[in-house]
C-alpha angles and dihedrals in degrees: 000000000000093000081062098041087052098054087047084055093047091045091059103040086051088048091047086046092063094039095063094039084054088053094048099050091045076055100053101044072049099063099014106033106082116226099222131197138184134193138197129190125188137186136178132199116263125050128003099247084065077075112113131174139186136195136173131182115193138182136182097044086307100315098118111035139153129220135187133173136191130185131158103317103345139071127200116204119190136179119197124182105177102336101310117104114233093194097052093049086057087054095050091051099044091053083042084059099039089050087049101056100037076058099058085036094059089044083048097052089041091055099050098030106111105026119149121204111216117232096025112155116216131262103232089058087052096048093050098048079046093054088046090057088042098062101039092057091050091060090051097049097045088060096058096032079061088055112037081053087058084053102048092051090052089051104035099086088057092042088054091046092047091045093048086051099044096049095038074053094052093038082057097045086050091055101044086040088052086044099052079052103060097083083052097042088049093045091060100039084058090047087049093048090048089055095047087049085054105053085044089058087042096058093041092057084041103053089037094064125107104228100043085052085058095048085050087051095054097042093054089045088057091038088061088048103050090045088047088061096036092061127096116278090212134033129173139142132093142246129215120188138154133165138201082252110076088188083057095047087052099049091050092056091050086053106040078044090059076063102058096092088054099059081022094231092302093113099070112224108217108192115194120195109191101118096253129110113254143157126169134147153111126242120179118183126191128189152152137218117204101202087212090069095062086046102060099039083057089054096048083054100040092051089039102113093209093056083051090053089042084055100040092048085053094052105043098032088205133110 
């Protein structure tokens, strides 16, 4: 009996053993294993449509990836987790199921196709006693239609009279209603401009303070950071553009050259000045995100006793 409660303990705590390896291991591709992504963009001379991009995100030394591709009028979307296509497999399955049911729909049809019902009358008998009714009722209605036309037009004139006095009534009551309003109107509106005053003069004390200007500091320290290892690794391609217009040219060029420390001069900028309208280039970006890095940025600001003041002071809105 002990010899058997033993191997049940053993097999627990064996079980419990793997599981937290498992665990562990999930942990550490988490934090260690880089999720990695890579972009293309493409675009020929000629009309905007000629434009394509891809992109893929992969994990796991490439076992679980993303791709998606776009190009003119149609996107391609595909999962891949170790080489099987997940998104295929759903596309199999769904054309498995609606083969299935227009199946069963044509057996149905063909079941219930050539079925009389006894006793039936015809249609032609039902559509001539219907016309009978029919006419009938229209004389009828066309006889009191004829007379309650003669009524209306004897009591319109006082009906006009009784409707003009009863909405220039109900305009009058509105503006005297409206009137009555304004001190109370004007009461809140100066109620509302107070409060608005007051939370001024509150973020002003706030973002003033030397502490919250440290916790700014360090978050935009972090932030730079964060977007310094978020970035692509690698950047090349050029771009070649011009317009009818020289002064938009221009103005393109100013703005595609405020990028330039972001690709740091590795995407070539190709101004044409011929007075035609032109785009054309090819840009590829590739990139990796440690999971570790984010991590530990978020533990720096989560253990920052300045951010903890910033937070407190929001929650409580209080000195």
């Amino acid at each position: 009996m002990l010899h058997i409660l033993w191997m049940l303990i053993k097999l627990i705590l064996i079980l419990t053993g793997i599981l937290l390896g498992l665990a562990l291991l999930l942990v550490l591709l988490v934090l260690f294993c880089p999720v990695r992504y890579s972009a293309e963009a493409v675009k020929k001379p000629g009309n905007i449509r000629d434009a394509a991009a891809r992109g893929r995100i992969s994990w796991l030394f490439g076992g679980i990836s993303v791709r998606l591709l776009m190009r003119q009028d149609k996107r391609k979307f595909d999962l891949r987790i170790f080489g099987i296509s997940v998104s295929r497999l759903f596309h199999k399955k769904k054309k498995r199921q609606t083969g299935t049911a227009a199946g069963s729909a044509d057996e149905t049809e063909a079941g219930s196709g050539s079925i009389s019902e006894p006793g039936k009358v015809p249609d032609n008998v039902i559509e001539a006693e219907a016309d009978e009714d029919e006419d009938e009722t229209t004389q009828t209605d066309t006889g009191r239609m004829t007379q309650d036309k003669e009524e209306e037009k004897s009591v319109l004139p006082v009906r006009r009279i009784r409707n003009i006095s009863t909405s220039f009534r109900g305009i009058l009551n509105r503006i005297l209603e409206a009137i009555g309003k304004i001190p109370e109107t004007v009461r809140k509106i100066t109620l509302k401009i107070r409060e608005v005053y007051d939370k001024i003069d509150w973020w002003k004390e706030l973002i003033q303070h030397p502490r919250v200007k440290a916790g700014i500091a360090h978050i935009k320290k972090e932030a730079k950071l964060l977007l310094r290892h978020v970035f692509p690794r690698k950047t090349e391609g050029y771009v070649t553009f011009g317009s009818e217009d020289p002064s938009v040219t221009g103005a393109v060029l100013a703005v595609l050259g405020m990028t330039m420390p972001l690709h740091k001069n590795c995407v070539e900028i190709r101004p044409v000045f011929e007075n035609r309208n032109l785009l054309e280039g090819k840009v590829k970006i590739k990139g990796r995100i440690y999971g570790i890095i984010p991590l530990v940025i978020l533990i720096r600001l989560y253990f920052d006793k300045n951010i903890k003041y910033i937070i407190s002071r929001w929650k409580n809105k209080e000195d």
